[in-house]
C-alpha positions in Angstrom: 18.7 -1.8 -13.8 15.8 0.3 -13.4 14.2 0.6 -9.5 10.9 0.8 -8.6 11.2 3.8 -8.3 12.2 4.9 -11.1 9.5 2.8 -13.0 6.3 4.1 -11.0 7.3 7.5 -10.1 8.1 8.4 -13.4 6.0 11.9 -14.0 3.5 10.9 -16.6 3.1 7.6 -14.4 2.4 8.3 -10.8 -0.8 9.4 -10.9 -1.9 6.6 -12.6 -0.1 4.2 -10.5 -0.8 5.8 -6.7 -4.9 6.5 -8.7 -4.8 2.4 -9.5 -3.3 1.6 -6.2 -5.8 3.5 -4.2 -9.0 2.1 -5.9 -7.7 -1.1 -5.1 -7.5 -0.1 -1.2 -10.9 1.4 -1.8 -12.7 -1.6 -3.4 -11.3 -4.2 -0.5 -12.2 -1.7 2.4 -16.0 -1.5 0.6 -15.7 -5.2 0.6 -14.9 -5.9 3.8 -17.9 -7.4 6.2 -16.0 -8.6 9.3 -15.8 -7.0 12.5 -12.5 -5.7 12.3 -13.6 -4.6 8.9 -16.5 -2.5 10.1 -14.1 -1.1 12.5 -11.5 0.1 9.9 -14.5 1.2 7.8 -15.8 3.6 10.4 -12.2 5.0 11.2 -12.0 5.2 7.5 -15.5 7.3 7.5 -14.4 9.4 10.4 -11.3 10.4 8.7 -12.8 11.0 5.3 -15.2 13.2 6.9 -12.4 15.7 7.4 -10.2 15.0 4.4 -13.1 13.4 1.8 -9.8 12.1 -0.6 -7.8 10.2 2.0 -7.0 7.3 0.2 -6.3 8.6 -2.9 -4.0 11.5 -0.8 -2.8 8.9 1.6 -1.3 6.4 -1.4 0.4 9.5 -3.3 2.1 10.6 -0.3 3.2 7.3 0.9 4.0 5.8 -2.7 7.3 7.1 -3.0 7.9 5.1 0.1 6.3 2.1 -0.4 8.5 1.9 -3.7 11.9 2.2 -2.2 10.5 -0.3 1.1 9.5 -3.2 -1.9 12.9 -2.5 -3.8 14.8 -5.5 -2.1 11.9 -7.5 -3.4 11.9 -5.6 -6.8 15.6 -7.1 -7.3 14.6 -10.3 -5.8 12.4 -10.4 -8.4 14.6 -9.5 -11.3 17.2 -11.9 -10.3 14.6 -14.8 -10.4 13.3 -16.7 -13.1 8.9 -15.6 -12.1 8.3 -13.1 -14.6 5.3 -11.7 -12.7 6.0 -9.4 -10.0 2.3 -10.0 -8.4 3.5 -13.8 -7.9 6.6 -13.2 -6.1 5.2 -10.9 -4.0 2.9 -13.6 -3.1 5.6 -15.8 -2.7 7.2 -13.0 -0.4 3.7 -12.1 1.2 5.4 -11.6 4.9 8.7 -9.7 4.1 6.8 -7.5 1.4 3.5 -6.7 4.3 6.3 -5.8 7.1 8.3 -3.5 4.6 4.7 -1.7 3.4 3.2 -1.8 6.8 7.0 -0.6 8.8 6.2 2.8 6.0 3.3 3.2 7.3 4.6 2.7 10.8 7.6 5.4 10.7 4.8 8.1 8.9 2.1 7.9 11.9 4.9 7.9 14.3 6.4 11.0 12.9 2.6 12.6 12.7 2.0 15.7 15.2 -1.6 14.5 14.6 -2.4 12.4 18.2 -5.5 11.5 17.4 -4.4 10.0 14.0 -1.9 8.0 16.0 -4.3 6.8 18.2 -6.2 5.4 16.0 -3.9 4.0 14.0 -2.2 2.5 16.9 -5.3 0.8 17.8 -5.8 -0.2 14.3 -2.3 -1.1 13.7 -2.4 -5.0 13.4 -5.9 -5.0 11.1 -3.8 -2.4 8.8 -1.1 -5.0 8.3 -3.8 -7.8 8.0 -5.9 -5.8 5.3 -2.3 -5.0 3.4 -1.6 -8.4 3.6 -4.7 -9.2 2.1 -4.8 -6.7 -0.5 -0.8 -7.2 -1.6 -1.8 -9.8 -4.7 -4.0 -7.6 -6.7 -1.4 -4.6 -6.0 1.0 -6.7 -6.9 -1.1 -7.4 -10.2 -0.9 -3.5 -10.5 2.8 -2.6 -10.1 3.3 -5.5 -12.3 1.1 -3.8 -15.0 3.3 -0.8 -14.9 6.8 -3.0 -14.9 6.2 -4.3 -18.5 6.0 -0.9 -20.3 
C-alpha cells in the first residue's frame, strides 16, 4: 500500500502538490478579515518582506512532514469505506490539525531564528485555528493527487 508519501512526493508531483497547497494557504490568509486575521496577515507581510516566497518555501519544506504526520489518517482512510480523503479528514478535523500543527511546532522549536519563534509562539493558537480552517479544501487537494 502506497503512503502519502510516496504519492505526493513523487518527483514529477511535488511541486505541483506543495505549489496547490500553498495557494490554498495564500487565498484563505487574503480572505481573512478578523482581528486575529489582520494579525497573522501583518506577521505574514513582515516575514515576506524578507523572504518574498514564504509560503510557497514554507509548504515545500514542511511537506515532506506534513505527509508522514497525516499517514495514520491516510491508512484510516484506506481501511474505511469514504472514498474521499477531503471527507475523512473532515471527519478527523482535530487529530489531522494537532498532527499538521505538532510539524509545525517541532520546526520553529528547532529554529535558531528567535524572532521567528517569537512570533510564532505568539501566533501559535491562530496558526492551529487557520489550519483547522483551511484542512477541507487541502484535504480536497491531496485527494486530487490520491486518485492518479
Amino acid at each position: 500500500m502506497r503512503t502519502l508519501s510516496d504519492i505526493l512526493l513523487v518527483d514529477d508531483q511535488r511541486e505541483a502538490v506543495a505549489a496547490a497547497c500553498a495557494s490554498v494557504v495564500e487565498r484563505h490568509l487574503n480572505g481573512l478579515r478578523s482581528l486575529r486575521g489582520i494579525a497573522l496577515k501583518a506577521a505574514l507581510a513582515m516575514f515576506k518582506t524578507a523572504i518574498p516566497d514564504a509560503i510557497p518555501r514554507v509548504v515545500r519544506k514542511l511537506l515532506p512532514d506534513f505527509a508522514v504526520a497525516l499517514e495514520p489518517l491516510h491508512q484510516q482512510f484506506r481501511q474505511s469505506s469514504e472514498t474521499d480523503f477531503s471527507v475523512f479528514l473532515g471527519q478527523h478535523s482535530d487529530e489531522a490539525t494537532e498532527a499538521l500543527t505538532g510539524v509545525i511546532d517541532r520546526r520553529a522549536a528547532a529554529s535558531p531564528n528567535e524572532p521567528v519563534k517569537k512570533a510564532y509562539n505568539k501566533l501559535r493558537n491562530g496558526v492551529r485555528d487557520e489550519l483547522k480552517a483551511i484542512l477541507p479544501e487541502l484535504g480536497k487537494t491531496i485527494n486530487g493527487y490520491l486518485n492518479r
